[in-house]
Structures are given as C-alpha cells and as structure tokens.
PDB file with one MODEL, atoms N, CA, C and O in Angstrom:
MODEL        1
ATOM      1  N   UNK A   1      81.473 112.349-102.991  1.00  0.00           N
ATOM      2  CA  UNK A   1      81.594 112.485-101.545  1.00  0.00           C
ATOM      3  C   UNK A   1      80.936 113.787-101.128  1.00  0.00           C
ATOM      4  O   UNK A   1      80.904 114.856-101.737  1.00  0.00           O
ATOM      5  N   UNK A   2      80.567 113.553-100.293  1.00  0.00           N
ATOM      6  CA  UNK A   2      79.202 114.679 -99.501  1.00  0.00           C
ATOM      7  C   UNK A   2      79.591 115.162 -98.273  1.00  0.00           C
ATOM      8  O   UNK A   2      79.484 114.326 -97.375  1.00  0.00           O
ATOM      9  N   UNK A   3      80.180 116.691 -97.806  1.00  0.00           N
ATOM     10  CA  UNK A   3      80.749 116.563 -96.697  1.00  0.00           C
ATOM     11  C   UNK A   3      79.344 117.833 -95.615  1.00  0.00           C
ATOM     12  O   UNK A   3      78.700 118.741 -96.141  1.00  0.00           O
ATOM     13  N   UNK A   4      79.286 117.458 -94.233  1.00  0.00           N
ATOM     14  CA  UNK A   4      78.322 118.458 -93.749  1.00  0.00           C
ATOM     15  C   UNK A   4      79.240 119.261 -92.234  1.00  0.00           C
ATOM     16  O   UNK A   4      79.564 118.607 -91.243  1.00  0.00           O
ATOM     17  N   UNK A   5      79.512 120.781 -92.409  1.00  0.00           N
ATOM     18  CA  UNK A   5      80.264 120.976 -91.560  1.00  0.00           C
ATOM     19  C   UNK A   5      79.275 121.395 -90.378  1.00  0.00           C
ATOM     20  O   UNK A   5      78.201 121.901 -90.703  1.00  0.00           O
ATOM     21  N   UNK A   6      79.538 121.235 -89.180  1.00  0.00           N
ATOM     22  CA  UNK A   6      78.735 121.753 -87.753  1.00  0.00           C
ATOM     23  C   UNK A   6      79.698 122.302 -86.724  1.00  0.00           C
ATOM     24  O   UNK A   6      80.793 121.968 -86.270  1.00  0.00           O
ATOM     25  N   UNK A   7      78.810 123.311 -86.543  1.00  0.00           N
ATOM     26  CA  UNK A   7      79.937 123.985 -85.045  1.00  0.00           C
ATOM     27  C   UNK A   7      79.185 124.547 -83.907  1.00  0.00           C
ATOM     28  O   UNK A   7      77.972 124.408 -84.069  1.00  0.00           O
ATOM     29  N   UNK A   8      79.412 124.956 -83.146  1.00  0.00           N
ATOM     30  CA  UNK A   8      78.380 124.813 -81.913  1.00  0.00           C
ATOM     31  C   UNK A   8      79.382 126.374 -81.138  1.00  0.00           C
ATOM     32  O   UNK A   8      80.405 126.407 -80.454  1.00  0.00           O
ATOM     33  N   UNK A   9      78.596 127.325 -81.596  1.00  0.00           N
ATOM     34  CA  UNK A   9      78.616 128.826 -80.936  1.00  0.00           C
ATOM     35  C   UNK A   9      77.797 129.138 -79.884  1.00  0.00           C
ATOM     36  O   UNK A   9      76.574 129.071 -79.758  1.00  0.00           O
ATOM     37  N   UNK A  10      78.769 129.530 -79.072  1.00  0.00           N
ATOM     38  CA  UNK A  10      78.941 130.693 -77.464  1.00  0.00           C
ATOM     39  C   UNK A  10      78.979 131.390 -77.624  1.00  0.00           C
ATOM     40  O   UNK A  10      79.998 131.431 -78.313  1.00  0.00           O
ATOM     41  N   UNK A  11      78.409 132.879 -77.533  1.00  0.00           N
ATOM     42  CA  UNK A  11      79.402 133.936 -77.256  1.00  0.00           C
ATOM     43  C   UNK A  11      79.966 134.765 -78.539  1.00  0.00           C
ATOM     44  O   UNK A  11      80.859 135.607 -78.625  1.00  0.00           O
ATOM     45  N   UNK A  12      79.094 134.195 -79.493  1.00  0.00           N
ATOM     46  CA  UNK A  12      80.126 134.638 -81.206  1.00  0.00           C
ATOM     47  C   UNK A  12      81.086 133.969 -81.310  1.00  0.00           C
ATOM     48  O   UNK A  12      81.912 134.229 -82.186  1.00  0.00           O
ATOM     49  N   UNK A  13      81.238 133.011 -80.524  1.00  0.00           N
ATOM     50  CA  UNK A  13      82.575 132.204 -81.015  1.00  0.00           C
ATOM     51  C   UNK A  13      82.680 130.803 -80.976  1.00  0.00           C
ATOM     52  O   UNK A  13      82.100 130.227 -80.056  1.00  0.00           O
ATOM     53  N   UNK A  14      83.577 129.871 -82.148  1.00  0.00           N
ATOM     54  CA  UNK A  14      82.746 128.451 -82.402  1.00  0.00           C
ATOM     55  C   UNK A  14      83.546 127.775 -81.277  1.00  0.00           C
ATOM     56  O   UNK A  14      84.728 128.055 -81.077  1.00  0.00           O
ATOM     57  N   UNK A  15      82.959 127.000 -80.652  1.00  0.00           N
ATOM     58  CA  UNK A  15      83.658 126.350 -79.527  1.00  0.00           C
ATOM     59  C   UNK A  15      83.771 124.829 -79.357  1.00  0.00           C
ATOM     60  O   UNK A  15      84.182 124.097 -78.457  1.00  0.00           O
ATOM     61  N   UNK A  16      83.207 124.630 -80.660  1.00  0.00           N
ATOM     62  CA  UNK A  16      83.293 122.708 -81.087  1.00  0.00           C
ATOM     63  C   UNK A  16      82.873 122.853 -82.683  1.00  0.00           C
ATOM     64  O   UNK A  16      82.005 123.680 -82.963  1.00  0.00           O
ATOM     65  N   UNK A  17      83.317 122.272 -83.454  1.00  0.00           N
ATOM     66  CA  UNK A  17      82.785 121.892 -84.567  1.00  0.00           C
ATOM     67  C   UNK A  17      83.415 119.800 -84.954  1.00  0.00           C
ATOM     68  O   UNK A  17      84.147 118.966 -84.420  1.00  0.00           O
ATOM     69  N   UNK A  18      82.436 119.916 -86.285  1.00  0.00           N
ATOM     70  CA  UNK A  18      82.528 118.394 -86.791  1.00  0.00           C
ATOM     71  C   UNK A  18      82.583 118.934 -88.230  1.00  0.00           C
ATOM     72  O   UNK A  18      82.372 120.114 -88.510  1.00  0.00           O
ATOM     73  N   UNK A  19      82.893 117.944 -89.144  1.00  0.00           N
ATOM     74  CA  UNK A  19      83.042 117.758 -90.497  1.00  0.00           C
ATOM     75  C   UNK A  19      82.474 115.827 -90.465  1.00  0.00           C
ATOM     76  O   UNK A  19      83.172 114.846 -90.207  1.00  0.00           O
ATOM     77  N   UNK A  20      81.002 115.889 -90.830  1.00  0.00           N
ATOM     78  CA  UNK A  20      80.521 114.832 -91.256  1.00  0.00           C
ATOM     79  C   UNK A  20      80.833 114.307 -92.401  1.00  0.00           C
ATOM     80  O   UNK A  20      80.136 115.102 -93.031  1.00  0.00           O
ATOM     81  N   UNK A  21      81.330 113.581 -93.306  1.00  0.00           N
ATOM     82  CA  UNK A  21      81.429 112.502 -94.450  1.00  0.00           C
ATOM     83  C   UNK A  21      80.208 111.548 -94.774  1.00  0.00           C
ATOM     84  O   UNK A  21      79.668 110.755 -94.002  1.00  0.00           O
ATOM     85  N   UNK A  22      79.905 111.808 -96.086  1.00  0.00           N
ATOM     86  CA  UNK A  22      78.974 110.740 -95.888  1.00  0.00           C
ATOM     87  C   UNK A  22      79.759 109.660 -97.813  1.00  0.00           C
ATOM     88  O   UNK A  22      79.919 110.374 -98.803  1.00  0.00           O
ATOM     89  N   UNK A  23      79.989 108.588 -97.890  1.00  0.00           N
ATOM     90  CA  UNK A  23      80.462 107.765 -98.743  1.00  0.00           C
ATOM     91  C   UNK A  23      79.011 107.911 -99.797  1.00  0.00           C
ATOM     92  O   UNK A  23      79.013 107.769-101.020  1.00  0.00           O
ATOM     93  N   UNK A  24      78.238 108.119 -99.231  1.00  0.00           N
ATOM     94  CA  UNK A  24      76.988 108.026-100.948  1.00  0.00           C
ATOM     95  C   UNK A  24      76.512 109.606-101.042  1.00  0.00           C
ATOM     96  O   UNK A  24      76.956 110.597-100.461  1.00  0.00           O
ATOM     97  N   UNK A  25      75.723 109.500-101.743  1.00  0.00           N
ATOM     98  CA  UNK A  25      75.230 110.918-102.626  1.00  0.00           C
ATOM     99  C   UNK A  25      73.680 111.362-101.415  1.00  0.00           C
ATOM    100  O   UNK A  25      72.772 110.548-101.253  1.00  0.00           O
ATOM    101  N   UNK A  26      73.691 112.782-100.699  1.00  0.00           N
ATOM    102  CA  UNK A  26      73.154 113.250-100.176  1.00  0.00           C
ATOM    103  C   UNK A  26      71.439 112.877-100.381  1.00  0.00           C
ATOM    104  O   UNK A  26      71.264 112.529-101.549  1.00  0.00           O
ATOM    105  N   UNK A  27      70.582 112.861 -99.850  1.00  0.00           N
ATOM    106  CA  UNK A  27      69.376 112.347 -99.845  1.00  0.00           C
ATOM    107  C   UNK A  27      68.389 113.347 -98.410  1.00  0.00           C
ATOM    108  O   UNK A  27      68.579 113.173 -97.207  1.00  0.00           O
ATOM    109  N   UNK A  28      67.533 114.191 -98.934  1.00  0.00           N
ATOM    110  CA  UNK A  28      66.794 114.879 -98.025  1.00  0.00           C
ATOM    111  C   UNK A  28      66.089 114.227 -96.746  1.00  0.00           C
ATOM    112  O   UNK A  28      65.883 114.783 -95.667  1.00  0.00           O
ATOM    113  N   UNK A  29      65.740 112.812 -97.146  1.00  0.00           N
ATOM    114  CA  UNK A  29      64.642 111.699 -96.634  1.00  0.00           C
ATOM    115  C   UNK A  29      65.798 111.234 -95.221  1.00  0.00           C
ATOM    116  O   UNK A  29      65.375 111.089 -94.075  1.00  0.00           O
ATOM    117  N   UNK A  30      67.347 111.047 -95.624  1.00  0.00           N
ATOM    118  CA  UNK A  30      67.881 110.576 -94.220  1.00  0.00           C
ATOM    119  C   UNK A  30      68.801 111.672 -93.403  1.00  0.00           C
ATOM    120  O   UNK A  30      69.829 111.370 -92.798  1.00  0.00           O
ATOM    121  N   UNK A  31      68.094 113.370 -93.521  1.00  0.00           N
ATOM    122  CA  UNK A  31      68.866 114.346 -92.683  1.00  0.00           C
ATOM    123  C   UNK A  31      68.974 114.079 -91.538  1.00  0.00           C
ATOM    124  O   UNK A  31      70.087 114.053 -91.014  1.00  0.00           O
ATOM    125  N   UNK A  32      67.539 113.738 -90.665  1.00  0.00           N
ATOM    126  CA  UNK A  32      67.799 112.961 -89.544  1.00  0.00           C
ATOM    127  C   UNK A  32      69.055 112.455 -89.239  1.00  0.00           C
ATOM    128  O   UNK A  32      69.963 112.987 -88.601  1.00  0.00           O
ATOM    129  N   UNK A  33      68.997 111.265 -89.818  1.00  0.00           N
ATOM    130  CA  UNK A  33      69.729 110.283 -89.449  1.00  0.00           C
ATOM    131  C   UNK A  33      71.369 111.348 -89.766  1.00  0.00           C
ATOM    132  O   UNK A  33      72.096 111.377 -88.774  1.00  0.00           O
ATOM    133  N   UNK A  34      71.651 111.767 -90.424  1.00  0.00           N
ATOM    134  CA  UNK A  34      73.017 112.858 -90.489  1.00  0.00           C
ATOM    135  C   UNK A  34      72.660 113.624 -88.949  1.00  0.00           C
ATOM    136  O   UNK A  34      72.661 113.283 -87.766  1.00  0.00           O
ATOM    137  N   UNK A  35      72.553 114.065 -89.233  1.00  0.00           N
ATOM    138  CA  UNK A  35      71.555 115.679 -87.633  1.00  0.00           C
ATOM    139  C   UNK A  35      72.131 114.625 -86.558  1.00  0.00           C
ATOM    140  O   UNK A  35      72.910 114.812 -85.622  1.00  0.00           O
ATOM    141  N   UNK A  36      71.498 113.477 -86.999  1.00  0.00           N
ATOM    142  CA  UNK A  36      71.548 112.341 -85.285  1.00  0.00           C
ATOM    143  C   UNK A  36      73.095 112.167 -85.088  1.00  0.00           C
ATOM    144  O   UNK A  36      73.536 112.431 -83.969  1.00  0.00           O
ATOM    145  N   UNK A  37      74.195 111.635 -86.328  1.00  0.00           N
ATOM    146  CA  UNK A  37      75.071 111.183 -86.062  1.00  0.00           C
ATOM    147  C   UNK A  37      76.060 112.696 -85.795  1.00  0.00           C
ATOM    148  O   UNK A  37      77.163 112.617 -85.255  1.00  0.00           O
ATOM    149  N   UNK A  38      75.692 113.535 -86.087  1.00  0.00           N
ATOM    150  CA  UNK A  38      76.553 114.832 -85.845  1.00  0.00           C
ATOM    151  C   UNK A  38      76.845 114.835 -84.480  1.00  0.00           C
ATOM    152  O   UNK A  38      77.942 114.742 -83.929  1.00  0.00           O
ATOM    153  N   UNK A  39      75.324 114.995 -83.830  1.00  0.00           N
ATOM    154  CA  UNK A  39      74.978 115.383 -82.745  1.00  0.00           C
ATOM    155  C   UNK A  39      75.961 114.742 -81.834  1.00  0.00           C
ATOM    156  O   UNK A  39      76.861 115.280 -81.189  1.00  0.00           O
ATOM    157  N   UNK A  40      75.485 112.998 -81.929  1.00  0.00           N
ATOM    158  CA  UNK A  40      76.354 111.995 -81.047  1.00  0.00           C
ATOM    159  C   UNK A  40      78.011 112.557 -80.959  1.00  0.00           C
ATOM    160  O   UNK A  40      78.761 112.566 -79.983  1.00  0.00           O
ATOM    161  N   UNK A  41      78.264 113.024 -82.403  1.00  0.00           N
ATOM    162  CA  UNK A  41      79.686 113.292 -82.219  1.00  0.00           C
ATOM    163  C   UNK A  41      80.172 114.526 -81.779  1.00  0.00           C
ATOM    164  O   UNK A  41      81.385 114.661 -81.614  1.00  0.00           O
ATOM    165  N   UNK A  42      79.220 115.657 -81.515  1.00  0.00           N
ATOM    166  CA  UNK A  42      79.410 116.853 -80.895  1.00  0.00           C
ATOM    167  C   UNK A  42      78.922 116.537 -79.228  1.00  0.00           C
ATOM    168  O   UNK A  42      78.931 117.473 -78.429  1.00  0.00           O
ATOM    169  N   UNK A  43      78.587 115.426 -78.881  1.00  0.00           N
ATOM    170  CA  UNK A  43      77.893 115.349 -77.716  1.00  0.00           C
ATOM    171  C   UNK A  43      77.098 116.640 -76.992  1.00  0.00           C
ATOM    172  O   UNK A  43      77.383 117.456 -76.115  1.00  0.00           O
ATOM    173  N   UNK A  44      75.631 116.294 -78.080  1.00  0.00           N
ATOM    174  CA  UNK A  44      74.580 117.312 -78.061  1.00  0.00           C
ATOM    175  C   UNK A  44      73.598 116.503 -78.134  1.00  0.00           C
ATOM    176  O   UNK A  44      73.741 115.387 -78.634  1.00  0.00           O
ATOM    177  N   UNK A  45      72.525 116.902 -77.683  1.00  0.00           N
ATOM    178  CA  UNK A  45      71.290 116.057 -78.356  1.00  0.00           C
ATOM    179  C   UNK A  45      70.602 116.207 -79.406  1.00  0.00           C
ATOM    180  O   UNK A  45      70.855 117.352 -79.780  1.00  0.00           O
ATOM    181  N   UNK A  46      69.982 115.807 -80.012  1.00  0.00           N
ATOM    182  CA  UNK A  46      69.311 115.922 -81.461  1.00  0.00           C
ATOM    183  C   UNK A  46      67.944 116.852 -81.393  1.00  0.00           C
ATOM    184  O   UNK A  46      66.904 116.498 -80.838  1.00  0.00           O
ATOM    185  N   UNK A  47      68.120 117.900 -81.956  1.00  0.00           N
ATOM    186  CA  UNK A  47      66.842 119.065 -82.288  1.00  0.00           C
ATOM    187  C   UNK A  47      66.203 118.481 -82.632  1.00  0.00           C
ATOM    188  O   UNK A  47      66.429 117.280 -82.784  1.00  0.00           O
ATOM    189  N   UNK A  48      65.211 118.988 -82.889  1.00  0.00           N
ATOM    190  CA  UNK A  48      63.564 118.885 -83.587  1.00  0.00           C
ATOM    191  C   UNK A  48      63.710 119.680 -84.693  1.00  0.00           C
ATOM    192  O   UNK A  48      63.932 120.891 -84.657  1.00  0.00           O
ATOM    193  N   UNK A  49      63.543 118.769 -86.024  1.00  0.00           N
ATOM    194  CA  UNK A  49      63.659 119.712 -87.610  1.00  0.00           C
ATOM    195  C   UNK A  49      62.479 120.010 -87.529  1.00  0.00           C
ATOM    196  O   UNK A  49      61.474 119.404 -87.158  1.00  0.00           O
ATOM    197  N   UNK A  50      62.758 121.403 -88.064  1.00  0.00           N
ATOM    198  CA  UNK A  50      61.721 121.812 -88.373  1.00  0.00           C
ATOM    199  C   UNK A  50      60.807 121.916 -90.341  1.00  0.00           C
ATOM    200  O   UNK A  50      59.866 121.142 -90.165  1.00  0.00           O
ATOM    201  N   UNK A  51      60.735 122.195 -91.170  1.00  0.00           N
ATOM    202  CA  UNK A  51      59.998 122.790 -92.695  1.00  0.00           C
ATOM    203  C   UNK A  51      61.194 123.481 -92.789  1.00  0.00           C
ATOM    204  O   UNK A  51      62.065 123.189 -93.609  1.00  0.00           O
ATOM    205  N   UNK A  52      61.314 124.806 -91.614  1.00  0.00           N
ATOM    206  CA  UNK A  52      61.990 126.031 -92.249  1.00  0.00           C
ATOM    207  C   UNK A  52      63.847 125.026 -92.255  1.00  0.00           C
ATOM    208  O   UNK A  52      64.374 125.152 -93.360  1.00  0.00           O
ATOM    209  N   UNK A  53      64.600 124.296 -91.387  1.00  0.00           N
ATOM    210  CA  UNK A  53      65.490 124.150 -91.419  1.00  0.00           C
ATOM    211  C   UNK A  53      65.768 122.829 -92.188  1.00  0.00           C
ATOM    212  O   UNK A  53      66.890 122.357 -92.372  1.00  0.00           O
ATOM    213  N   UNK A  54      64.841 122.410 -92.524  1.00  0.00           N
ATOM    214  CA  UNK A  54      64.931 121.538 -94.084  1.00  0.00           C
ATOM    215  C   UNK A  54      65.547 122.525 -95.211  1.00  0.00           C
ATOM    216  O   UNK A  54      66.642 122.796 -95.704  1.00  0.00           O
ATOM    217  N   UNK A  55      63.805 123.004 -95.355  1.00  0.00           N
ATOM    218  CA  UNK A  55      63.957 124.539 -96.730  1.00  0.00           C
ATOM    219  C   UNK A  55      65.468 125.480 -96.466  1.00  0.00           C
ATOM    220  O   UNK A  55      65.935 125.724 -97.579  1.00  0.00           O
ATOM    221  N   UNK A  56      66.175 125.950 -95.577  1.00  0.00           N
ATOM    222  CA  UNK A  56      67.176 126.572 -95.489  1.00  0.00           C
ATOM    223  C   UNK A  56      68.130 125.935 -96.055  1.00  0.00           C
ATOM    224  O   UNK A  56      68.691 126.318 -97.082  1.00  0.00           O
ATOM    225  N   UNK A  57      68.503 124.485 -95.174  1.00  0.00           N
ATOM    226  CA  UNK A  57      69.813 123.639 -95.541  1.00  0.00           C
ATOM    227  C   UNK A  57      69.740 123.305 -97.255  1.00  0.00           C
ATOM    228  O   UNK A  57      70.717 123.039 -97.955  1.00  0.00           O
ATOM    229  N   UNK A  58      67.921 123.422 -97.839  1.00  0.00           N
ATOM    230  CA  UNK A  58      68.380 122.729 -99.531  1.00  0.00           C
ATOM    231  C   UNK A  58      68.347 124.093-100.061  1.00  0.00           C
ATOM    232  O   UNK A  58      68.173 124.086-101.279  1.00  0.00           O
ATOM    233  N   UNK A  59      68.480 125.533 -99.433  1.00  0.00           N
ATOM    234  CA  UNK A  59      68.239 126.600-100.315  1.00  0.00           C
ATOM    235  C   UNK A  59      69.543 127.206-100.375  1.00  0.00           C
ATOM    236  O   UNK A  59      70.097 127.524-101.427  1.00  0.00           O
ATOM    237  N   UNK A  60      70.226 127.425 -98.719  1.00  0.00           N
ATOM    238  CA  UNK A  60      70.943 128.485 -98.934  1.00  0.00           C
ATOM    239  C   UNK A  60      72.382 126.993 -97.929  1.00  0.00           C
ATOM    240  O   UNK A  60      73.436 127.247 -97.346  1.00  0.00           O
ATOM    241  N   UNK A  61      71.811 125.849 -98.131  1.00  0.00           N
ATOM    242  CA  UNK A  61      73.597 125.178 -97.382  1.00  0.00           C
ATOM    243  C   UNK A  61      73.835 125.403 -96.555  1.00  0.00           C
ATOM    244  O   UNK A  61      75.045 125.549 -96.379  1.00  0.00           O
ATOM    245  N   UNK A  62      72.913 125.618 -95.374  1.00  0.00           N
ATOM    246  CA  UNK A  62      72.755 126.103 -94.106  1.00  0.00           C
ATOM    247  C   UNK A  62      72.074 126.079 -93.238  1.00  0.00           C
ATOM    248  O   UNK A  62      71.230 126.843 -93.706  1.00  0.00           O
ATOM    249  N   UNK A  63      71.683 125.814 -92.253  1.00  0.00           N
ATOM    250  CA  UNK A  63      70.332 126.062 -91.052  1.00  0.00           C
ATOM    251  C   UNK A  63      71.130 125.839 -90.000  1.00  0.00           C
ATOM    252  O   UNK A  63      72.047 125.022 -89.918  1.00  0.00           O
ATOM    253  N   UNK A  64      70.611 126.861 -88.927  1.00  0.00           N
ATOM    254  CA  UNK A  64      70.848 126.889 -87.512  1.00  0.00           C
ATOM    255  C   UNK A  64      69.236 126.413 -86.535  1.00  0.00           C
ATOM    256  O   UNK A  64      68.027 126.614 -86.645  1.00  0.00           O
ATOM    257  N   UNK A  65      69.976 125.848 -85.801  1.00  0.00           N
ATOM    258  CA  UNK A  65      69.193 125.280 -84.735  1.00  0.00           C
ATOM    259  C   UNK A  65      69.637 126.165 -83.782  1.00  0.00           C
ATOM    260  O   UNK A  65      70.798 126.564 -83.872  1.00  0.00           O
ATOM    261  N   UNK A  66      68.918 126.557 -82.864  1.00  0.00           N
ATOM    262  CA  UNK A  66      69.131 127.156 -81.571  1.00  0.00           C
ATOM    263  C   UNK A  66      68.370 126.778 -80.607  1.00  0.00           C
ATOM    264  O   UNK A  66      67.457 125.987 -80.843  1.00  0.00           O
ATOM    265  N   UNK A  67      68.641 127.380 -79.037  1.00  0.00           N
ATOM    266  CA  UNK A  67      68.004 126.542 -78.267  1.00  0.00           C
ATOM    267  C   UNK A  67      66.663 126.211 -77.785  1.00  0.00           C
ATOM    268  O   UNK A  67      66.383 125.476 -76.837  1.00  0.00           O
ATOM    269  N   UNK A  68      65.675 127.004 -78.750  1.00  0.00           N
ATOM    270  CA  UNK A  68      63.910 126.775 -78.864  1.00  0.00           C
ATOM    271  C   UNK A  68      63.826 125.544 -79.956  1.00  0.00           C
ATOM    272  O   UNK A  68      62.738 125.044 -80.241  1.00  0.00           O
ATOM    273  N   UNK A  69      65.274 125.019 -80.646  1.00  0.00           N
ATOM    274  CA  UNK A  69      64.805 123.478 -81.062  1.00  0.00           C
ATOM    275  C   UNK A  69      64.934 122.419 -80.613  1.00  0.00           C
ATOM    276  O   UNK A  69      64.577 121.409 -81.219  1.00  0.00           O
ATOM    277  N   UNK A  70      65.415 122.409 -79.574  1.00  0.00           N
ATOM    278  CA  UNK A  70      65.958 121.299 -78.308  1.00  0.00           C
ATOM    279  C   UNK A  70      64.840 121.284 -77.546  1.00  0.00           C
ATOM    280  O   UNK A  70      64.204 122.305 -77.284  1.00  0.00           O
ATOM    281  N   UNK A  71      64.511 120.033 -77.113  1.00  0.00           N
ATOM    282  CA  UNK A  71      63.483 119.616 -75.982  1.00  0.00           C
ATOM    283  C   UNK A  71      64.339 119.905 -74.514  1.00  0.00           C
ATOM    284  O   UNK A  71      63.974 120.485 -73.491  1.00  0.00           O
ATOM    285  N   UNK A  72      65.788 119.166 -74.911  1.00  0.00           N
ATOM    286  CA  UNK A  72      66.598 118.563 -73.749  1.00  0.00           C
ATOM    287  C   UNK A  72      67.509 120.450 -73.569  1.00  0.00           C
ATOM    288  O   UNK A  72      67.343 121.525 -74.146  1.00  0.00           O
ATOM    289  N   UNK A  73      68.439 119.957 -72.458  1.00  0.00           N
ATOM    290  CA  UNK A  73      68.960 121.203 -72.176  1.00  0.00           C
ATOM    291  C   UNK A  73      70.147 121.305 -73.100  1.00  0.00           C
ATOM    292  O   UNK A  73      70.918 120.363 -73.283  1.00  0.00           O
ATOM    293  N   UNK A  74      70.294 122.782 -73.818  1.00  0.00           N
ATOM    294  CA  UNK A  74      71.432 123.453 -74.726  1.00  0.00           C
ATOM    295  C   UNK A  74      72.273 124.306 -74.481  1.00  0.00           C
ATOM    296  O   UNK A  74      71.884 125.450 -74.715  1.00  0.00           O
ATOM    297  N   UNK A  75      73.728 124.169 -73.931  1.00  0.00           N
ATOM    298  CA  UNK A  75      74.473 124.905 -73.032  1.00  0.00           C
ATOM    299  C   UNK A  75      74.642 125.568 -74.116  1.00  0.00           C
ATOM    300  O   UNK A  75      75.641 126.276 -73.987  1.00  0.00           O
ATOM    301  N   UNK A  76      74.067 125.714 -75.315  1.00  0.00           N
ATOM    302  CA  UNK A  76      74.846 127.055 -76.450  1.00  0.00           C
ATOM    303  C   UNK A  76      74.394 127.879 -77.377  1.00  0.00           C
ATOM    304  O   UNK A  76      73.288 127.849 -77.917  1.00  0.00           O
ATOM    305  N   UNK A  77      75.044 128.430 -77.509  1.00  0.00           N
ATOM    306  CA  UNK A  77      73.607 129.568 -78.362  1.00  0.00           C
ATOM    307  C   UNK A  77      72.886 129.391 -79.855  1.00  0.00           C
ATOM    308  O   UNK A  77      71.945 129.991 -80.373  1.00  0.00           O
ATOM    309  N   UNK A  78      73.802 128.227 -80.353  1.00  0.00           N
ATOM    310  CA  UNK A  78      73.632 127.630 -81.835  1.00  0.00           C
ATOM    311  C   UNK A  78      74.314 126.828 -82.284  1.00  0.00           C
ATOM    312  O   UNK A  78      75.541 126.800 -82.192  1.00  0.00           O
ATOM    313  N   UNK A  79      73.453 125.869 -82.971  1.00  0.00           N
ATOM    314  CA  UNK A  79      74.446 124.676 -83.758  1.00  0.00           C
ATOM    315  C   UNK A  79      73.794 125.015 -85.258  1.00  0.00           C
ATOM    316  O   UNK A  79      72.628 124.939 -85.645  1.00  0.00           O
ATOM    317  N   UNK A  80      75.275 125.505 -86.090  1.00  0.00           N
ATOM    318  CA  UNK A  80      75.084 126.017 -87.325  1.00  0.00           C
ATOM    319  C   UNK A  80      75.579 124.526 -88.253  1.00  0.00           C
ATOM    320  O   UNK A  80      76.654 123.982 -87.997  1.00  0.00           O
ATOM    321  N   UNK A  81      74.698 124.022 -89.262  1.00  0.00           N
ATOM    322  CA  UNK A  81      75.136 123.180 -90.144  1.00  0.00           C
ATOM    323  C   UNK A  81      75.299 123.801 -91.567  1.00  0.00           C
ATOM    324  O   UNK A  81      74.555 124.632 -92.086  1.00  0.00           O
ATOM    325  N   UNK A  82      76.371 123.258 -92.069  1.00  0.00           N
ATOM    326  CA  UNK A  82      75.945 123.639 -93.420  1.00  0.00           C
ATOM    327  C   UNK A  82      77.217 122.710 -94.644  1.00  0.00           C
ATOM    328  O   UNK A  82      78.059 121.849 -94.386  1.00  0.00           O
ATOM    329  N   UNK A  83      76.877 123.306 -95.827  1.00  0.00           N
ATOM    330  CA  UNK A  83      77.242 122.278 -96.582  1.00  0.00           C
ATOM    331  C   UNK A  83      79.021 122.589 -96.651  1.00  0.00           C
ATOM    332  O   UNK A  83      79.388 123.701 -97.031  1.00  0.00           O
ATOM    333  N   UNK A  84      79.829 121.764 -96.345  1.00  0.00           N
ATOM    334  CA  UNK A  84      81.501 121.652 -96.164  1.00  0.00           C
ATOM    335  C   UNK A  84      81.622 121.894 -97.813  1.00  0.00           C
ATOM    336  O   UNK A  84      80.767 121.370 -98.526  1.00  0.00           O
ATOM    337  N   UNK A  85      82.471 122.527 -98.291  1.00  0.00           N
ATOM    338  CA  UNK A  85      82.976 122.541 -99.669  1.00  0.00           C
ATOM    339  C   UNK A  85      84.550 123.277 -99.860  1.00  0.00           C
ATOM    340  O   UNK A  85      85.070 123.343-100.974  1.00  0.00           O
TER     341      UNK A  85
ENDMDL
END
C-alpha cells in the first residue's frame, strides 16, 4: 500500500490537507492521474508537472507546486505533496 500526503498552505499554515491511498504499487507514468485525483479531492485544480517536480517527488518524497504552476486561479500559496509514511 502506497500512501501520498497533500496539504494546501496560507500564510505558513496548512489549511486543507488529503492522504491519497493507492491499492497497487506506485508507478511514475500515472502521477498525473494521482495529482488529478488529489486535486478533485482538495477542490483545486490540477498544476502543470513540471521535470523538476517529477525529479523532486522520486528524489527527496516531495514537490511543491505553487501558484506559477496553475493556469487557473490559486487562492494559496502551495500545495506540498509528498510521500505519507
């Protein structure tokens, strides 16, 4: 079991988070599709991955998106993912 935690900071302070589950073994090829279903459940819209927030999340279990990765509007100063353990 594969868990991905997300929280969505204001201010220095977390003001929504999720704990994603996923039932099979982690796979780089469907982050998207994780990123997408987070999002829906934080009611956010889905960033634009970038190389660097691939390379972060498989290096250090982590990447932040902030609001120069959003097309759409981001009432927050960061949505931090990283690996739940």
């Amino acid at each position: 079991m594969f868990r991905i935690y997300a929280k969505l900071v204001k201010n220095n302070k977390v003001v929504s988070d999720y704990v994603y589950s996923l039932t099979s073994d982690f796979t780089i090829h469907d982050f998207f599709e994780y990123l997408q279903e987070i999002c829906a459940n934080l009611d956010i819209p889905t960033p634009i991955i970038l190389t660097k927030h691939v390379k972060n999340f498989l290096l250090f279990d982590n990447t932040i998106f902030t609001q120069d990765d959003f097309v759409e509007s981001f009432p927050y100063d960061k949505l931090v993912i990283e690996i739940f353990k």
